[in-house]
MIDRENDREN-432494 format. One record per residue (C-alpha): x, y, z. Coordinates in steps of 0.25 Angstrom, whole numbers, plus 5000, padded with zeros to 4 digits. Layout:
REM residues N
XYZ...
***
This chain:
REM residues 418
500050005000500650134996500950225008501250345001500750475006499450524999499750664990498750774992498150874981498650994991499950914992500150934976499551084974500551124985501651104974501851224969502351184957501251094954500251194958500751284949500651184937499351144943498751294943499251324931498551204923497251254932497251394924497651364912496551234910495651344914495851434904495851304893494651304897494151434896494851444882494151304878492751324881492951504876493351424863492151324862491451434865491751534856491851424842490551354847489651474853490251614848490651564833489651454833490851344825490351234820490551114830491751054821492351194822492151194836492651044838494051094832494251174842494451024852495250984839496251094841496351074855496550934855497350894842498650964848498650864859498450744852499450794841500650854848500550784862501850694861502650794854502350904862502850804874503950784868504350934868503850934883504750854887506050934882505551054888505551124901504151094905504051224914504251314901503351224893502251254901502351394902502551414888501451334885500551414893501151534887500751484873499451434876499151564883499551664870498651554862497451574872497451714870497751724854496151634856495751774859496051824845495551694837494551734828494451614819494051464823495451424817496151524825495551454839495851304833497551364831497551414844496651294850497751224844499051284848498651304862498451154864499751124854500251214867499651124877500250984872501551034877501051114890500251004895501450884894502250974901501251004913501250834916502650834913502950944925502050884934502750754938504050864942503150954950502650844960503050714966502650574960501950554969500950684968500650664953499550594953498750714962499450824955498950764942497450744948497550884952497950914936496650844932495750914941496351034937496151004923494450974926494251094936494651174925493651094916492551124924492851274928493451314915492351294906491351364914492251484917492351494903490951494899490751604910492051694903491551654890490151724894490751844900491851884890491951794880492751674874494051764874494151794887494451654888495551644879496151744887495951684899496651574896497751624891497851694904497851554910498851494903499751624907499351604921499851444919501051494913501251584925501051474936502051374928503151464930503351434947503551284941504951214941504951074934506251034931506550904922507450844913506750864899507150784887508450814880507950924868508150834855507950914841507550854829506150784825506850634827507150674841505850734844505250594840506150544848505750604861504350584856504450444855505150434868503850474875503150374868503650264871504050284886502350304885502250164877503350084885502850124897501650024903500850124911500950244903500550164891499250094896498950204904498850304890498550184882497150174891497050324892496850334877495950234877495150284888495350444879494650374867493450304875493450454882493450534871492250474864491450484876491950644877491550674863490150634864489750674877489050804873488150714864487950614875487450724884486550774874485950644869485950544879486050604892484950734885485750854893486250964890487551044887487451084901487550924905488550914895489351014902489050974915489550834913490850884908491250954921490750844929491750774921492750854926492250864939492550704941493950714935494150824946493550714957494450624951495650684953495450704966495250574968496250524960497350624967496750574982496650434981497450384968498750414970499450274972498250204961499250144952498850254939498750164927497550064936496950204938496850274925496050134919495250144932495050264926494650244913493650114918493150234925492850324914491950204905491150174918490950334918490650344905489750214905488950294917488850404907488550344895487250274905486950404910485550464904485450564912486350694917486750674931487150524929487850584919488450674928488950574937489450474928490350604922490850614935491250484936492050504923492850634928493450554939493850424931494550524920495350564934495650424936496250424922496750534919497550584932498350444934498650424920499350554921500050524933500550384929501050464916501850564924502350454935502750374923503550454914504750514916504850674915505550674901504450614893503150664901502950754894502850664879502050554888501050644892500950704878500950564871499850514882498850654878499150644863498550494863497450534874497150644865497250574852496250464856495250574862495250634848494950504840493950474851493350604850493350584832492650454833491550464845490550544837490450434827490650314836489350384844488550384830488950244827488450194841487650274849488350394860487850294871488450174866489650254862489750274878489650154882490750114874491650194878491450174893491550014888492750054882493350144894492950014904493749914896495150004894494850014910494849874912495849824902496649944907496449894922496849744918498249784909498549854919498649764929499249664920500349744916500649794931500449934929499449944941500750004949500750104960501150254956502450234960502750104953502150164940502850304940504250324933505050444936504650574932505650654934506850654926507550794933507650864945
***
């Protein structure tokens, strides 16, 4: 039985380094939002697009990551991740503002674009740095702390926007977040994160080089590859599910926007819940018998869903599915960073979201025309049969291959300089 002491959420926020890199993500996420929902609304409401126009403004958000992911991690780890950051934030900031003087659809898809170009290189460099600002054995709560972060500002952002957006328009938006990235770029400059990067190489043959590097330390080793193998399996049962939910709401349940909306924060609510939870009492689970908890999780919540004829079992069963994304989604992320030393994080994580992201996409392509072929509700119910069985299958390879481990017979080092 472990005997290791517990670590506490007030333990990890009095690190003033991590609570730094914690506050900034806080105001900068806020302002996403803010600039998100100012851009759906302007397209949508204010020019009155057409909805492939307004889909494409999703595409140019999302294509960068699935694209430019390992490449960009590539780069992150040759760089000081400190100075990345910032000028990230920088970048993103000016490109947040230049929103304020679009006056074509193409202009906001550019910069939609370029701002998340920016952000495949900012946000390897965030999970690179954390495993340097605290101990191993405080990842996994400084990382639950991330994710309920990351659904506060879900649930408060959105709202704040439509009050700004109502008050002074979708611009005001755009400026406020490129006042938050300012305000990010500000807080990251008390942080001190030394490493040892990997040795600058020029040439396109080395950059490959480096590239494939990160590939197959992800491939050759046993946890990290189940671990993303079962999360893009999971991303591909969950991005058909996503896709359709408005129509679900609309047509089987027979609510509203309002419903629609409402189940989306309760989602987050739960992945908040989660977190807490996870942070509290999962901190010696071994992570790879977590995460396919997890994802068992997620098909009995979306089964629960996908029964639900009304709203409020509907509510709770969307509750249910904010806390098992928690159960996913914080470990997987700890076992990563426990797992991989600091001179590839930065091209694992990239790798891990381009092929998340990749697989979210092609779900997203093919749900509407999987839906027409069988029916929305049956549609559901294979995806929670499908979620189920990578759960189960995922429960039983683990324990055949022995990677059911505790924390600190999983983790590698980390750290590769002072």
């Amino acid at each position: 039985m472990s005997t290791a002491r517990q670590v506490t959420f007030r333990q990890v926020l009095g690190n003033r380094q991590f609570l730094a890199v914690w506050l900034a993500q806080m105001v900068s996420a806020f302002g996403d939002w803010l600039a998100l929902v100012a851009l759906f609304s302007l397209v949508t409401f204010r020019w009155k697009a057409p909805a492939d126009h307004v889909s494409g403004l999703l595409l140019s958000f999302v294509i960068p990551f699935a694209l430019l992911g390992p490449l960009a991690g590539v780069f992150v780890d040759r760089w000081n991740l400190k100075r990345t950051m910032i000028s990230s934030d920088l970048l993103r900031g000016a490109l947040a503002a230049a929103l304020f003087f679009a006056s074509e659809l193409w202009h906001l898809y550019a910069l939609l674009f370029l701002i998340s170009t920016v952000s495949c290189f900012f946000l390897p460099a965030q999970g690179a740095m954390l495993p340097l600002l605290v101990r191993k054995e405080e990842l996994l709560v400084a990382n639950a702390l991330n994710s309920q972060t990351i659904h506060l500002t879900k649930i408060v952002g959105p709202a704040a926007a439509g009050v700004v957006v109502a008050w002074a328009g979708e611009h005001a938006c755009f400026l406020l977040d490129a006042a938050s990235f300012i305000a990010s770029a500000a807080l990251l400059t008390s942080v001190s994160a030394a490493r040892v990067p990997v040795a600058a190489a020029e040439g396109l043959r080395a950059i490959l080089a480096h590239l494939t590097e990160g590939l197959g330390f992800l491939w050759s080793h046993p946890a990290l590859r189940f671990v993303v193998t079962a999360m893009v399996a999971a991303i591909f049962a969950i991005g058909a599910f996503d896709a359709l939910v408005a129509v679900y709401v609309r047509d089987i349940i027979g609510a509203d926007s309002g419903i629609f909306g409402a189940l989306i924060s309760i989602v987050g609510l739960g992945t908040i819940l989660g977190s807490l939870a996870i942070g509290r009492f999962g901190q010696h689970w071994p992570r790879a018998l977590a995460v396919v908890a997890g994802i068992f999780g997620l098909g009995v919540g979306v089964g629960l869903l996908s029964l639900a004829g009304k709203s409020w079992p509907a509510v709770g069963a969307s509750l249910w599915l904010g806390v098992t994304v928690a159960v996913v989604m914080v470990p997987a992320q700890t076992l990563m960073q426990e797992a991989t030393p600091a001179a590839l994080l930065g091209r694992v994580s990239s790798t891990s979201t381009s092929l998340i992201t990749i697989s979210q996409l092609v779900a997203i392509a093919v749900a509407g025309k999987l839906a027409e072929w069988f029916g929305i509700r049956n549609l559901y119910y294979g995806v929670a049969l499908l979620l189920m069985l990578i759960g189960a299958a995922g429960y039983a390879y683990v324990r055949v291959a022995r990677l059911a481990l505790t924390p600190s017979a999983q983790a590698a080092p980390t750290q590769t300089g002072g």
